[in-house]
DOKEMAR-870053 format. One record per residue (C-alpha): x, z, y. Coordinates in nm, 4 decimals, decimal comma. Layout:
ATOM          X          Z          Y
ATOM          X          Z          Y
...
This chain:
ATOM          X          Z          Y
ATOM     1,7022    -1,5345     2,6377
ATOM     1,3606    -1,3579     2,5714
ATOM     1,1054    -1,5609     2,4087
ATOM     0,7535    -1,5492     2,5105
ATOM     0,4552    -1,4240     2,3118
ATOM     0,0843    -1,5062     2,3022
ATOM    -0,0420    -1,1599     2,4393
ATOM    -0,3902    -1,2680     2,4332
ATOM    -0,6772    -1,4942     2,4513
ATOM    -1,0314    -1,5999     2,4979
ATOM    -1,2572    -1,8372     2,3930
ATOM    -1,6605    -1,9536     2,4975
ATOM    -1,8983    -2,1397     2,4044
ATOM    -2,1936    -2,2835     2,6690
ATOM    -2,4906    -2,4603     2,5373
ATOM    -2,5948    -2,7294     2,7203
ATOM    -2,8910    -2,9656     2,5676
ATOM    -3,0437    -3,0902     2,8855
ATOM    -2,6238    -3,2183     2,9738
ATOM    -2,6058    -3,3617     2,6153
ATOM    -2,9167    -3,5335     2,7353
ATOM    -2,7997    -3,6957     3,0690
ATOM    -2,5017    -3,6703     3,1184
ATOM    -2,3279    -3,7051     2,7071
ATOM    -2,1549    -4,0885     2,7050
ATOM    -2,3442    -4,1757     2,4125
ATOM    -2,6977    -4,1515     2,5488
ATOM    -2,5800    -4,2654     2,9309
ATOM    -2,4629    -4,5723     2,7144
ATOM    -2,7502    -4,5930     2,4782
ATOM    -3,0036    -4,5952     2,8005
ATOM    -2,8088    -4,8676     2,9399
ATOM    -2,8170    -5,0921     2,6392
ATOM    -3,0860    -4,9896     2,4171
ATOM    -3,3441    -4,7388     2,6909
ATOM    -3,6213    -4,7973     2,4555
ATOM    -3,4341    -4,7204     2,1586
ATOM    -3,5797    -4,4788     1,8812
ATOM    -3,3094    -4,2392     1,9661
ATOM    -3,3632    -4,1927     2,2904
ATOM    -3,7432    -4,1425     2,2664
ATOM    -3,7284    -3,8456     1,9815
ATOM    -3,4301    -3,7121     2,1158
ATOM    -3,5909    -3,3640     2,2344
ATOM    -3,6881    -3,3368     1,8853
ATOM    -3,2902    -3,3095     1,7477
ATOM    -3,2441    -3,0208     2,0425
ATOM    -3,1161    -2,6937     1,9157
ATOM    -3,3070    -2,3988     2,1161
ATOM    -3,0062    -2,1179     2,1896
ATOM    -3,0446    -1,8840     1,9285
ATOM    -3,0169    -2,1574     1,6448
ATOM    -2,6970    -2,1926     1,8499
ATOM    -2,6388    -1,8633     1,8113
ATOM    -2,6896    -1,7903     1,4977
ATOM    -2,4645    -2,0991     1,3479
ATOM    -2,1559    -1,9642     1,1897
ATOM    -1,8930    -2,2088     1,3138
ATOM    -1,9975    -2,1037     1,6849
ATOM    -1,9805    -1,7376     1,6036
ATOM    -1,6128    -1,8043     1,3960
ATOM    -1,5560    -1,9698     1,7481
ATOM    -1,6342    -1,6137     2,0126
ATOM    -1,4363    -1,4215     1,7713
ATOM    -1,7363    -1,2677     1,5877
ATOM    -1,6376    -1,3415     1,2566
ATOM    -1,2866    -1,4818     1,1043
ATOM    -1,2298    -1,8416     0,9632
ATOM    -1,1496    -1,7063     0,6177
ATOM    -1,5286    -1,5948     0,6133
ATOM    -1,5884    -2,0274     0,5901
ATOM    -1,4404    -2,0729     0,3360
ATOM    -1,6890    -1,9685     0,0711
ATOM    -1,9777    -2,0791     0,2689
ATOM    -2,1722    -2,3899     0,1317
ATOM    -2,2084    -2,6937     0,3515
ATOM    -2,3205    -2,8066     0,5668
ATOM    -2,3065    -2,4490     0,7609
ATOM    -2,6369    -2,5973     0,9755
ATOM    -2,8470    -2,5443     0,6508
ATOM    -2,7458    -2,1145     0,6364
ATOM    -2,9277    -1,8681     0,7007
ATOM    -2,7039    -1,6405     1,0187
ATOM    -2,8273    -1,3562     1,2348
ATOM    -2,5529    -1,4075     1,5235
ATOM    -2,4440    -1,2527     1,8906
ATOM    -2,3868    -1,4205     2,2281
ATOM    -2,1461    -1,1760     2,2696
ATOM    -1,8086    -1,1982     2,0445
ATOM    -1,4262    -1,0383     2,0348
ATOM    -1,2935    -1,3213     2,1857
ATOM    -1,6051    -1,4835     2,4278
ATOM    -1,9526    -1,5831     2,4682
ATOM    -2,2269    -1,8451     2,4065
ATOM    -2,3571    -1,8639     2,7754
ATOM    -2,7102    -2,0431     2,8006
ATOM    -2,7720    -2,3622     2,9792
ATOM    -2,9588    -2,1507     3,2825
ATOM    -2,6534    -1,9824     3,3327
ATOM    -2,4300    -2,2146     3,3291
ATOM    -2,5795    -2,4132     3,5853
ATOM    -2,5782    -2,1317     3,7941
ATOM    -2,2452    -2,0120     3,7707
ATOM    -2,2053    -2,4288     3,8237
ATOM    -2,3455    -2,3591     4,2061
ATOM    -2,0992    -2,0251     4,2626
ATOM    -1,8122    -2,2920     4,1368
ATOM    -1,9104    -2,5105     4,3943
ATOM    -1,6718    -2,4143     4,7573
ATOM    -1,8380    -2,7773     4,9121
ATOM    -2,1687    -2,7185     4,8967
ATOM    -2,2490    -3,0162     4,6656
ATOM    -2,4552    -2,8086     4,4444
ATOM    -2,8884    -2,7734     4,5197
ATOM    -3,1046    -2,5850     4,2701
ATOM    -3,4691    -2,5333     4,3155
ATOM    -3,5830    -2,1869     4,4390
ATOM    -3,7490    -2,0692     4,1701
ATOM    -3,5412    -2,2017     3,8947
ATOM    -3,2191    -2,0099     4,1040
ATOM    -3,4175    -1,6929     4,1585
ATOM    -3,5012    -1,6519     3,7657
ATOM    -3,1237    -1,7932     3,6783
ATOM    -3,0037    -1,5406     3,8901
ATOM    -3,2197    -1,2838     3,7467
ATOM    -3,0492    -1,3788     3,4190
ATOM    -2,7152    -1,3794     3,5618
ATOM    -2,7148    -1,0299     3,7148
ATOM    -2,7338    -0,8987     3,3508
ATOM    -2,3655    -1,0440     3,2767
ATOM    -2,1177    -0,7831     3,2315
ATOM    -1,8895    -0,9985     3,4056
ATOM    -2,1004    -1,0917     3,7309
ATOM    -1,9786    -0,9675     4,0405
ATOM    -2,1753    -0,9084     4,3676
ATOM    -1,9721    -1,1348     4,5400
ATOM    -2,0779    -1,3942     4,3332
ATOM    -2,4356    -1,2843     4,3387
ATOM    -2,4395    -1,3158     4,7223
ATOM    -2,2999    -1,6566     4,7295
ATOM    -2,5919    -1,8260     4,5990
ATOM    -2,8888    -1,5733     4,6601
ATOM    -3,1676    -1,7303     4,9038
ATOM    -3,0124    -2,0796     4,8812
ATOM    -3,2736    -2,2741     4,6719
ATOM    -3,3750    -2,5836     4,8034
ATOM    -3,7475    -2,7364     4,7928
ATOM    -3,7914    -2,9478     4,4852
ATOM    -3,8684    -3,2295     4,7440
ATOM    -3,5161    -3,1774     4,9432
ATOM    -3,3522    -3,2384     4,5708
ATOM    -3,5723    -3,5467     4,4881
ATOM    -3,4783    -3,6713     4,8574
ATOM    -3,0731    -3,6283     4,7547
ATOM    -3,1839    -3,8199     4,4481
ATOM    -3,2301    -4,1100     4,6454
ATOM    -2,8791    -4,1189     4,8159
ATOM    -2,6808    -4,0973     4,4840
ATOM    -2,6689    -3,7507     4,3715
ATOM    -2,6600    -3,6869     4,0062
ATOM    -3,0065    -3,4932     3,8643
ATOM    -2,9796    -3,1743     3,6938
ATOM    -3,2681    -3,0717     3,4378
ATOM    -3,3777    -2,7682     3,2286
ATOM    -3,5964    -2,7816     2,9856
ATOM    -3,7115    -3,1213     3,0338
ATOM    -3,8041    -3,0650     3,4415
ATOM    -3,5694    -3,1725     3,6784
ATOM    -3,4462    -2,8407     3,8744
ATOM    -3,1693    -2,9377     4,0905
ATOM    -2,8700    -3,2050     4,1380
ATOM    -2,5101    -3,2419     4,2289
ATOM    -2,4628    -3,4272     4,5841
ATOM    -2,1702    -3,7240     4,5971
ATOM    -1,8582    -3,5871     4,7488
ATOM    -1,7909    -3,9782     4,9614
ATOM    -1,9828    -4,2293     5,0313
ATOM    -1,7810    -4,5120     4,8573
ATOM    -1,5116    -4,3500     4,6557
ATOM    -1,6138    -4,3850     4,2914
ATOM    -1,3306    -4,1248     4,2021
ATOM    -1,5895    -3,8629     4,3779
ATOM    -1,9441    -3,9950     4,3024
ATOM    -2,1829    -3,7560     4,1844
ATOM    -2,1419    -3,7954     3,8233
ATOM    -1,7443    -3,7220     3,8929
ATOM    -1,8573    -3,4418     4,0693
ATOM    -2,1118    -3,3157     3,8335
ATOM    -1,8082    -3,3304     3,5482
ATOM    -1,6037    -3,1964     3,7693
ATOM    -1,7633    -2,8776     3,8472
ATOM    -1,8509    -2,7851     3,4804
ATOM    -1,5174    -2,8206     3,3997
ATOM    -1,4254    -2,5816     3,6464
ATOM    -1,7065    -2,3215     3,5481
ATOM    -1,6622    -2,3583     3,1964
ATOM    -1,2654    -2,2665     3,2710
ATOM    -1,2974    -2,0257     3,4546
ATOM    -1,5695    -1,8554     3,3166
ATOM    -1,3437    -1,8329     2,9710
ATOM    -1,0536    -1,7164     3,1773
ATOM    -1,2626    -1,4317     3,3220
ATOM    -1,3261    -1,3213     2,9543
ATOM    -0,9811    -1,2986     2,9026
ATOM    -0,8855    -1,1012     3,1961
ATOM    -1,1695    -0,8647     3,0937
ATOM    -0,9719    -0,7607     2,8219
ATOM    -0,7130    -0,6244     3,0119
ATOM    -0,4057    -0,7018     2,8982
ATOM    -0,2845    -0,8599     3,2317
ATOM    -0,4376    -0,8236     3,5652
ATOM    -0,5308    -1,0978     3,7473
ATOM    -0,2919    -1,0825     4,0194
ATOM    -0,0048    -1,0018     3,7736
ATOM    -0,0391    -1,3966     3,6870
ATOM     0,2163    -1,5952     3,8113
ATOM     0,0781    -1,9282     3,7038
ATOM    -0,1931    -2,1402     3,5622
ATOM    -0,2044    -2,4955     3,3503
ATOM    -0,5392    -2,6121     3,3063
ATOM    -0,5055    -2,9223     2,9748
ATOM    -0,8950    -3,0551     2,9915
ATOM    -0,9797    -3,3927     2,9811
ATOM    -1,1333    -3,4783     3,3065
ATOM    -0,9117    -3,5795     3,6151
ATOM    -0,9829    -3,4097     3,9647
ATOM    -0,8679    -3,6668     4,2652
ATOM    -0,9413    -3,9484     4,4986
ATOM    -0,9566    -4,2617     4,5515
ATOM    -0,5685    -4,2404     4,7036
ATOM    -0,4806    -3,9972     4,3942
ATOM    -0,7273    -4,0246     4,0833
ATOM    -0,6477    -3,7323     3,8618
ATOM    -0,3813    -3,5819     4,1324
ATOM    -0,5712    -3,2442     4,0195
ATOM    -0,6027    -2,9191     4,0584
ATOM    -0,8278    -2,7422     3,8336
ATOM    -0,6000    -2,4842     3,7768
ATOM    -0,5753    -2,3431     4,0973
ATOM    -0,9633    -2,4014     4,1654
ATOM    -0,9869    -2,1933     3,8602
ATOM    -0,7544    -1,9302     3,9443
ATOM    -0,9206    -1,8971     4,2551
ATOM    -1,2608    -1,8367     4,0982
ATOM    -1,0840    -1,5381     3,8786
ATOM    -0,9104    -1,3637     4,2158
ATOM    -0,5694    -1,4318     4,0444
ATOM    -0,4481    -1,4756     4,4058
ATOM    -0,0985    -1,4527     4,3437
ATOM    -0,0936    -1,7731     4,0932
ATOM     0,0583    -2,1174     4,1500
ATOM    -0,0902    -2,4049     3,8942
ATOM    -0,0967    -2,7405     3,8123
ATOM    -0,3348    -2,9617     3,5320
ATOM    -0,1171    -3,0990     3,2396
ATOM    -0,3161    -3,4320     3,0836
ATOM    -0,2543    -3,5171     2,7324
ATOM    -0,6117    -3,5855     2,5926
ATOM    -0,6457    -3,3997     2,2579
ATOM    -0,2838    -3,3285     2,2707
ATOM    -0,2813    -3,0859     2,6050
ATOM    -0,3539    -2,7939     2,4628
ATOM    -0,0271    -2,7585     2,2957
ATOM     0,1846    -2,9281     2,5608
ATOM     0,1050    -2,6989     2,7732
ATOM     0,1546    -2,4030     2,5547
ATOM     0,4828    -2,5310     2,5282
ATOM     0,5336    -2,5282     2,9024
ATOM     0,4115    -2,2119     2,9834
ATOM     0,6700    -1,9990     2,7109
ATOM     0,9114    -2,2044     2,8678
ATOM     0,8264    -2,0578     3,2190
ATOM     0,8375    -1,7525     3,0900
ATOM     1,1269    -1,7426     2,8755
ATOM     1,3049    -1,8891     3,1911
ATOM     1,2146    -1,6221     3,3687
ATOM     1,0219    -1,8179     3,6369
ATOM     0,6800    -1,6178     3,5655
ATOM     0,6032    -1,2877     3,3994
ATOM     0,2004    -1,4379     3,2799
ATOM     0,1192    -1,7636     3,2705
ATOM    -0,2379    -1,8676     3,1279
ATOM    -0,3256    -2,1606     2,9959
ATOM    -0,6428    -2,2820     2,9956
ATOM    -0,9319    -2,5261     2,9420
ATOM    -1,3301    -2,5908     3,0639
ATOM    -1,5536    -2,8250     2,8321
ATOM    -1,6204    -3,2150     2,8442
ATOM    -1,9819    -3,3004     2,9283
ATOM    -1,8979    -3,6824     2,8329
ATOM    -1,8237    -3,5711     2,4837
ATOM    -2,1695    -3,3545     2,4316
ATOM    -2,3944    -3,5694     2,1529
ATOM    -2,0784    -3,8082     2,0919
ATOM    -2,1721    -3,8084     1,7151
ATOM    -2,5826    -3,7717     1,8062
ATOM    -2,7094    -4,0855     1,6537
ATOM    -2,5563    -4,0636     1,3497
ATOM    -2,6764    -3,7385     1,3368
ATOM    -3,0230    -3,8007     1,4021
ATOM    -3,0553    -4,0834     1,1715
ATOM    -2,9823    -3,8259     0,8794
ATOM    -3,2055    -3,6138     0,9920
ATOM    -3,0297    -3,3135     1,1866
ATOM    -3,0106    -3,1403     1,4682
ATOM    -2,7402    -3,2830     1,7234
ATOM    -2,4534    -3,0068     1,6595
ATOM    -2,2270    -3,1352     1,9313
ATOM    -2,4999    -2,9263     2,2040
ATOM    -2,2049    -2,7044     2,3117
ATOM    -1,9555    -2,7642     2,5965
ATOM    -1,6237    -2,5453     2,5054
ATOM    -1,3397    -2,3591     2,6890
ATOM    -1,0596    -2,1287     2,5957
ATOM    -0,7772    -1,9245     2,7828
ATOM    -0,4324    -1,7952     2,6132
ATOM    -0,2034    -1,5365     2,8022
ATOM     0,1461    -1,6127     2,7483
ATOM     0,3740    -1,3403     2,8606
ATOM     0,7110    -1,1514     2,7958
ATOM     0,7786    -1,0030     2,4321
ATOM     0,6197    -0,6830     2,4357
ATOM     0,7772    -0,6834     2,0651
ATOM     0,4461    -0,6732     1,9334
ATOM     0,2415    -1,0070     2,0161
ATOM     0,3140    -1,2976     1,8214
ATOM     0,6399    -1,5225     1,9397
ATOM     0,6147    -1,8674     2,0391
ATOM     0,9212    -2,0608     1,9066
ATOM     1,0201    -2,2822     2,1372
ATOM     1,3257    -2,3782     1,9269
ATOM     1,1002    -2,4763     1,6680
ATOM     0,9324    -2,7972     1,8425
ATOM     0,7779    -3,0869     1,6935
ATOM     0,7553    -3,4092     1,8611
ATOM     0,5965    -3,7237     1,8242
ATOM     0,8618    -3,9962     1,9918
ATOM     0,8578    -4,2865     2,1683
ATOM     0,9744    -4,4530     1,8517
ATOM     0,8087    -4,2539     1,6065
ATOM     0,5677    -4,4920     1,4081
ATOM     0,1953    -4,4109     1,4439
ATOM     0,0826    -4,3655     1,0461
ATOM    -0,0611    -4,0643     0,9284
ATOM     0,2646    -3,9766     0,7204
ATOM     0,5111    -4,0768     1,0048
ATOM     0,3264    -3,8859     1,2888
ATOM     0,2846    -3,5141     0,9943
ATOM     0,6835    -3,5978     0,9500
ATOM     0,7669    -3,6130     1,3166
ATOM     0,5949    -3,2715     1,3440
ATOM     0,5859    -3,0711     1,0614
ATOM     0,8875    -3,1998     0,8069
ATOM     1,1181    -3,2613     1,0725
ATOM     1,1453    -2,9471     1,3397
ATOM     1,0955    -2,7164     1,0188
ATOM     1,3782    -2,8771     0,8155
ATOM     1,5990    -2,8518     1,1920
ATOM     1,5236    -2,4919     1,1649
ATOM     1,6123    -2,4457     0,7907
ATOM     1,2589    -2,4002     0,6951
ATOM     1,0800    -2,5494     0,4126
ATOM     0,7083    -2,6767     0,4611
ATOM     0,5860    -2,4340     0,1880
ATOM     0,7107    -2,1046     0,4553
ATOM     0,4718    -2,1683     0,7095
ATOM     0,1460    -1,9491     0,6392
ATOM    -0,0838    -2,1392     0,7912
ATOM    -0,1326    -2,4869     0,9995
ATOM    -0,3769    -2,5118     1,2934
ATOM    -0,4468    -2,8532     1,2981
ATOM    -0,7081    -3,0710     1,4330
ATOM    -1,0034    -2,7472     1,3294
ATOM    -1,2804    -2,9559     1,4205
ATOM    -1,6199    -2,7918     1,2173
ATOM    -1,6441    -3,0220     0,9502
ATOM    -2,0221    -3,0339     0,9871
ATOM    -1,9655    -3,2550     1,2398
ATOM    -1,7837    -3,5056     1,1352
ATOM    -1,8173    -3,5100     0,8006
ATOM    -2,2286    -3,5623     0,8570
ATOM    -2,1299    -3,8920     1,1001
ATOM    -1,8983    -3,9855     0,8207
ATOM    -1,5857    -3,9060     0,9510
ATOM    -1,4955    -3,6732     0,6689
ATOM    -1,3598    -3,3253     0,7013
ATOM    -1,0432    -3,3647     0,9661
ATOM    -0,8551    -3,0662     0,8927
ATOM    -0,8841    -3,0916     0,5064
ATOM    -0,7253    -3,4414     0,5871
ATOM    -0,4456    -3,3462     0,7856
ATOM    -0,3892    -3,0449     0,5465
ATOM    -0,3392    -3,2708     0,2413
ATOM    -0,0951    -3,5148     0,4580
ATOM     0,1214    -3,2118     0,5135
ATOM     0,0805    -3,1033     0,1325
ATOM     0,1730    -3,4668     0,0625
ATOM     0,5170    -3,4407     0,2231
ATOM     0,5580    -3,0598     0,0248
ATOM     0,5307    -3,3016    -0,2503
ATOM     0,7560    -3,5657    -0,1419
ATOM     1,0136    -3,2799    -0,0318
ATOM     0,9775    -3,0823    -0,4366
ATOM     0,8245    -2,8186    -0,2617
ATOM     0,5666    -2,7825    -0,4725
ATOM     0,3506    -3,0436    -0,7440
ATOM     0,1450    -3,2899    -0,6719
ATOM    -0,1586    -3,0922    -0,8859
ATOM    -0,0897    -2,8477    -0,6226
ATOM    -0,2126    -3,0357    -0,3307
ATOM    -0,5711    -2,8767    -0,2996
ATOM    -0,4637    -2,4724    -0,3985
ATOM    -0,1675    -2,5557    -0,1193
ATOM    -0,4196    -2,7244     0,1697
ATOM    -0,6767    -2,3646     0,0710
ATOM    -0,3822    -2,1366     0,1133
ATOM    -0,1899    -2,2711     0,4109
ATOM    -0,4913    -2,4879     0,5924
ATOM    -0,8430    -2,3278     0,7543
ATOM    -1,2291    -2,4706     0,7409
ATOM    -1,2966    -2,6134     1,0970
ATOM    -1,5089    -2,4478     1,3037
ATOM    -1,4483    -2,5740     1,6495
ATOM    -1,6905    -2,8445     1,8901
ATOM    -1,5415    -3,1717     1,8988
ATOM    -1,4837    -3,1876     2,2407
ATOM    -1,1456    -3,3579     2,1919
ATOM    -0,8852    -3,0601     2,3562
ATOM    -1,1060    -2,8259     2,2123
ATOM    -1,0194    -2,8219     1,8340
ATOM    -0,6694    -2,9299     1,9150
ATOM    -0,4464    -2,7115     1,7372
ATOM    -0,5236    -2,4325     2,0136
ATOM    -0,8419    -2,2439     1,8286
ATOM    -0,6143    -2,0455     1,6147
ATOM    -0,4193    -1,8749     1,8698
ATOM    -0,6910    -1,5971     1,9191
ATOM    -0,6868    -1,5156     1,5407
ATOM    -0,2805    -1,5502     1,5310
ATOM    -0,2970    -1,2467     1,7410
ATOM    -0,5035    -1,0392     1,4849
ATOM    -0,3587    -1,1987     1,1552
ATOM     0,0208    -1,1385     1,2625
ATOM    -0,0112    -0,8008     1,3944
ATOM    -0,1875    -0,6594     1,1051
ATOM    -0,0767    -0,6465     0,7455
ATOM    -0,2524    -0,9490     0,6626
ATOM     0,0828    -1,1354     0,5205
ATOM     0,0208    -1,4061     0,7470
ATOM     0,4024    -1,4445     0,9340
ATOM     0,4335    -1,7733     1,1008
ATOM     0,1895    -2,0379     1,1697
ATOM     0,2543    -2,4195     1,3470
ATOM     0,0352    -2,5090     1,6259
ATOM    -0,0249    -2,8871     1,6200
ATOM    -0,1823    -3,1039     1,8605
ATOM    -0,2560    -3,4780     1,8818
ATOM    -0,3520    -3,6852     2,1193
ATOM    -0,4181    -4,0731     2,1821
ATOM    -0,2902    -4,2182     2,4326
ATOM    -0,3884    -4,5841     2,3620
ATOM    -0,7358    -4,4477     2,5206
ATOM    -0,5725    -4,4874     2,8527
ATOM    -0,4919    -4,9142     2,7958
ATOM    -0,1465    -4,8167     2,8991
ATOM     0,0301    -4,7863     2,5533
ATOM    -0,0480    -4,8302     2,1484
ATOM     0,1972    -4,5194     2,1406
ATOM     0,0513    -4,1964     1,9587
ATOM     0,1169    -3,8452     2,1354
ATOM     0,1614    -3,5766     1,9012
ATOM     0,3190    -3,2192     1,9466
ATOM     0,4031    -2,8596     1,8362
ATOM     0,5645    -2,5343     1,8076
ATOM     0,5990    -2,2567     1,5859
ATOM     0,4485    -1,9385     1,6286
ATOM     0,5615    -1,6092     1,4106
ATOM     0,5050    -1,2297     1,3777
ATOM     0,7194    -1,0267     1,6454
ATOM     1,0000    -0,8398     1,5132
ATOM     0,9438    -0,5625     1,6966
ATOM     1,2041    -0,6021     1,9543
ATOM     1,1386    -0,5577     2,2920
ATOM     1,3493    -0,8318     2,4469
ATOM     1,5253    -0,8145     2,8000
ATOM     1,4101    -1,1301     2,9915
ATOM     1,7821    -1,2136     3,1678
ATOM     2,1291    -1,1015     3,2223
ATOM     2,1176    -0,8518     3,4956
ATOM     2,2530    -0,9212     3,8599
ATOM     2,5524    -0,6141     3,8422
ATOM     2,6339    -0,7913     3,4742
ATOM     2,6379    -1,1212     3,6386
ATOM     2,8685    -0,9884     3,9694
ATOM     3,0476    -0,7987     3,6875
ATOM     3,1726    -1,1003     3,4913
ATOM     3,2407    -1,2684     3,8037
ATOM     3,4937    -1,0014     3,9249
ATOM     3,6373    -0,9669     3,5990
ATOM     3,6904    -1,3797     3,5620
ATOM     3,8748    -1,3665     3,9290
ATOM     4,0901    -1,0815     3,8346
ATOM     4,1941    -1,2858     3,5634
ATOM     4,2921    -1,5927     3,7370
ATOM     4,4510    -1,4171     3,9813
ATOM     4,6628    -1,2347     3,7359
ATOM     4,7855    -1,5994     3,5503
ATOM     4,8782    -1,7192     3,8871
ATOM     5,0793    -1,4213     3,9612
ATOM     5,2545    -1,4524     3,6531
ATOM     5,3665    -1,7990     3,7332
């Protein structure tokens, strides 16, 4: 059977202050408890403007501009360098907050979406610059501002406000009346998922290593659910965003695993495709707006700038071995079971130590481990500590354990084999996933990099239905350069068929 390969990817980045603002769970929560809190009142003053977003080197590392070896000699935290950055990267963009809440409205197929008329006219202005704007898109929203009083009005009757720069410039209408599941702050999720998604995934068609109606299917592995009341979370982003990228000819569905997803569902689609079910399958992901600020206050009291100000979204290409992209090992699986305990060292057995050792490899032959690559400026600033560094000396811990290598070694092993974070901590996000658009350069160049594990966690006790941890990956390595044949052939198939007939018939005959 042919494996599949990661033939490509994309990966963007949308600034979104005024969202962190109003619509971030930490300051919808703070202004319920606490509205006159200290927080709340100099908040504007913690606001990154865009090209301070711009210019910081984890989002650049994150659009493909520059390579996550180039962290690792940086000093920390990266918010304190001096960076001239692009919007513009290998691998994405950093799309402003004005655009984004346009391409919001040409998301929107139910009308839900009202901007004010001048605000729309000068976002679409800005938006007609994009290289990937089309005129289609253009025409859908051109002339339909709405008075500033009309959006006030909608205020009134439940819709959720939208704001730019401080001044309120449109709003998101409810979907029902009563149904909670489609309220305007659902909605208003909802729809930035979708435009975040699908505004990565038209990146990564851009590139043109598949066209879009040459994808057979689509798993979006975000965070938010899409539904009803009758069906909360019954989905489907993925079509909605397959839709918005003309890739007419895809089916879909939205895989849920919290942080976990990412890799679940890179799982399932090389599984498609080895099966021979689809030639391209993407998988892909918009951004969480309850997530934006999560870490804020702890931010702000030590005096920075609130670096969670980005929303995030990515989209792999997994396709048939063109015995040159990088091979997804699906018989090289690590999973976190229903009876695998929940400790640090139980859950880095389950899936590193134990699918490797299955597969006669030693923990000490994988190049490199894409963790959990949240940018360590964010955590480690809210005291959290550095995440991957963490899960990089677990895994060194068990090299230990195993006489792999000694324990002095620890640190030189967790530099060579582990990566500085540099992704948003928008949960999915930094999930294992971030490396996959570097795995393409690194194992297809003489870099010495040959395999690499993709591992994704997830918590599932979130959802008060179980204390079980989710946890799960897969091995990706440098193609052989074979060109695989996807199946037995029909006339080989017919072929074995006659010949297994001939050879009953010829035992009976001899009886």
């Amino acid at each position: 059977m042919a494996k599949a390969v990661i033939k490509d990817a994309s990966y963007s980045l949308f600034h979104t202050p005024e969202m962190l603002i109003h619509l971030g769970v930490t300051q919808v929560n703070e202004r319920l408890v606490n509205p006159d809190s200290e927080y709340l009142n100099n908040i504007e003053s913690y606001l990154r403007d865009f090209e301070q977003v711009v210019n910081y080197l984890p989002n650049q590392v994150y659009i493909g501009n520059l390579h996550p070896r180039e962290l690792v000699e940086k000093e920390r935290p990266f918010v304190n360098l001096t960076n001239i950055g692009q919007r513009f990267g290998k691998l994405g963009e950093i799309m402003p907050e004005k655009e984004l809440l346009l391409y919001v409205m040409i998301c929107d197929v139910f009308e839900l979406v009202m901007l004010e008329e001048s605000f729309l006219t000068s976002a679409i202005s800005e938006y007609a610059k994009h290289p990937l704007k089309t005129d289609q898109e253009i025409e859908k929203v051109q002339g339909k501002g709405s008075k500033i009083e009309k959006i006030k009005e909608s205020l009134k009757n439940g819709s959720e406000p939208l704001y730019y720069e401080g001044q309120l410039i449109g709003c998101v209408k409810k979907a029902h009346d009563i149904d909670v599941n489609l309220n305007a702050h659902v909605m208003t999720e909802n729809l930035v998922v979708k435009a975040t998604g699908a505004l990565t995934m038209k990146h990564l068609l851009s590139k043109n290593a598949v066209k879009a109606e040459e994808i057979g299917y689509v798993i979006e592995c975000s965070e938010e659910a899409c539904g009803d009341m009758n069906q909360r979370g019954g989905g489907n982003f993925a079509k909605a965003i397959a839709e918005m990228c003309g890739a007419k000819n895809a089916g879909g569905c939205d895989i849920r695993a919290f942080c976990a997803a990412p890799t679940h569902s890179l799982i399932h689609a090389a599984t498609l495709v080895e099966s021979g079910v689809y030639d391209n399958v993407v998988v892909v992901a918009g951004g969480a707006t309850a997530k934006l600020g999560m870490n804020g206050k702890d931010h702000a009291k030590k005096g920075y700038k609130l670096l969670e100000d980005v929303l995030g979204g990515f989209a792999v290409l997994i396709s048939k071995n063109d015995g040159i992209s990088p091979v997804i090992r699906t018989d090289v699986v690590g999973t976190h079971k229903v009876g695998t305990a929940s400790s640090p060292q139980a859950v880095t057995k389950s899936l590193v130590e134990q699918p490797l050792k299955e597969a006669g490899l030693k923990i000490s032959e994988v190049d490199k481990f894409s963790v959990e690559m949240q940018n360590p400026d964010i955590t480690s600033i809210a005291g959290a500590g550095d995440v991957p560094l963490a899960n990089y000396k677990m895994i060194a811990a068990l090299a230990v354990m195993n006489k792999e290598i000694e324990r002095s070694d620890i640190n030189n092993f967790a530099l060579k084999h582990g990566m500085v974070g540099w992704a948003p901590t928008q949960g999915h996000i930094p999930s294992g996933i971030p490396y996959c658009g570097f795995a393409i350069e690194d194992m297809t160049t003489d870099t010495g990099i040959n395999r690499a594990m993709i591992i994704g966690k997830g918590s599932l006790f979130l959802g008060r239905m179980t204390n079980v941890f989710d946890g799960i990956s897969v091995m990706i390595e440098r193609n052989s350069g074979v060109e695989e044949t996807s199946s037995v052939s029909k006339e080989e198939i017919n072929k074995l068929i006659a010949n297994s007939l001939k050879q009953f018939a010829n035992s009976l005959l001899s009886e």
